[in-house]
C-alpha positions as CSV (number, residue, x, y, z in Angstrom):
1,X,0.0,0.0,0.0
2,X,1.2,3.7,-0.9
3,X,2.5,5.9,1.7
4,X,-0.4,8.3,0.1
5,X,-3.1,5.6,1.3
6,X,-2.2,5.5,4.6
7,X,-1.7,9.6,4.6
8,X,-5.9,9.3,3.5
9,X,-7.0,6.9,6.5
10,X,-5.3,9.0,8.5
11,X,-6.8,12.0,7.4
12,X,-10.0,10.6,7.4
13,X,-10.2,8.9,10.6
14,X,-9.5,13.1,12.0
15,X,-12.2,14.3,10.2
16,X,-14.2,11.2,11.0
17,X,-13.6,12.2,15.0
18,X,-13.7,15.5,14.9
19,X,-17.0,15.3,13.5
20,X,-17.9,13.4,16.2
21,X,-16.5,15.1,19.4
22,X,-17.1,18.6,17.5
23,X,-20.6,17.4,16.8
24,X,-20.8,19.6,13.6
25,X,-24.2,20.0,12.7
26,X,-23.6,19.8,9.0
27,X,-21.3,16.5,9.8
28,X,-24.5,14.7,11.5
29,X,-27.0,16.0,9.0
30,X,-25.4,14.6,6.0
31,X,-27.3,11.8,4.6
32,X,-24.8,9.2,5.0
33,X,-25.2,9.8,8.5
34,X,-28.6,10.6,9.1
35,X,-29.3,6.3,9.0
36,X,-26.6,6.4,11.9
37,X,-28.4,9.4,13.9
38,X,-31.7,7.7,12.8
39,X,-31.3,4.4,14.5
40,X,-28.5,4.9,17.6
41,X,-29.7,8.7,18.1
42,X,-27.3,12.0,17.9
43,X,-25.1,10.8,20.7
44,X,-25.4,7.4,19.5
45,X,-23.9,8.0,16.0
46,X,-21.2,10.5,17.2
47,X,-19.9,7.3,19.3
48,X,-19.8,5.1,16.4
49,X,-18.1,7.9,14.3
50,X,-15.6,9.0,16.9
51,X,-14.7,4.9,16.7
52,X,-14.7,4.5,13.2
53,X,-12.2,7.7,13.1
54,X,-10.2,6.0,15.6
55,X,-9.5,3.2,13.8
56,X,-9.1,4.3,10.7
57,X,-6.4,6.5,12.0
58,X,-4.7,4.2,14.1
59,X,-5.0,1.7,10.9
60,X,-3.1,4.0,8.2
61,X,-1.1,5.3,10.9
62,X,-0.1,1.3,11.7
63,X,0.2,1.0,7.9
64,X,2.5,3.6,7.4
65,X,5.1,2.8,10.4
66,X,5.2,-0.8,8.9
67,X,3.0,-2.1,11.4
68,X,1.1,-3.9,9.3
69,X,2.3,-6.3,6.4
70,X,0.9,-7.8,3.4
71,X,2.9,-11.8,3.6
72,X,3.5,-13.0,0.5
73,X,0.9,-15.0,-1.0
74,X,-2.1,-13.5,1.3
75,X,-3.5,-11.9,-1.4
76,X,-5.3,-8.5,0.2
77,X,-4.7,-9.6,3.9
78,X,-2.3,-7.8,6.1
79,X,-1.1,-9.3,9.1
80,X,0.4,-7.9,12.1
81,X,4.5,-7.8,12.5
82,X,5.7,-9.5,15.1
């Protein structure tokens, strides 16, 4: 995976949490979210985002440091270096 990729999850995991804990209006009315707000409620869907930007962070952020490798063979699954 590109060094760019990784740069994206990042990126989007920080605007994924900031939406959350910010609780941007325009971030919760969006209608990709409004099924989230919809079914777990505004507070609900701001903990699911804050999580999702979390780990999409830490997992480009893991990506980038080499924390994650693609063995050879796996196809597209990464396993963790030990």
């Amino acid at each position: 995976m590109p060094l760019w990729v990784s740069i994206f999850f990042v990126l989007a995991g920080l605007f994924s949490f900031a939406g959350a804990v910010f609780n941007w209006d325009w971030f919760m009315t969006h209608y990709r979210a409004r099924l989230f707000v919809r079914v777990l409620g505004r507070n609900g869907a701001r903990v699911v985002y804050a999580l999702l930007g979390i780990f999409l962070a830490a997992l480009g952020l893991a990506r980038a440091f080499g924390l994650l490798t693609r063995p050879a063979g796996a196809g597209g699954a990464c396993a963790l270096v030990h």
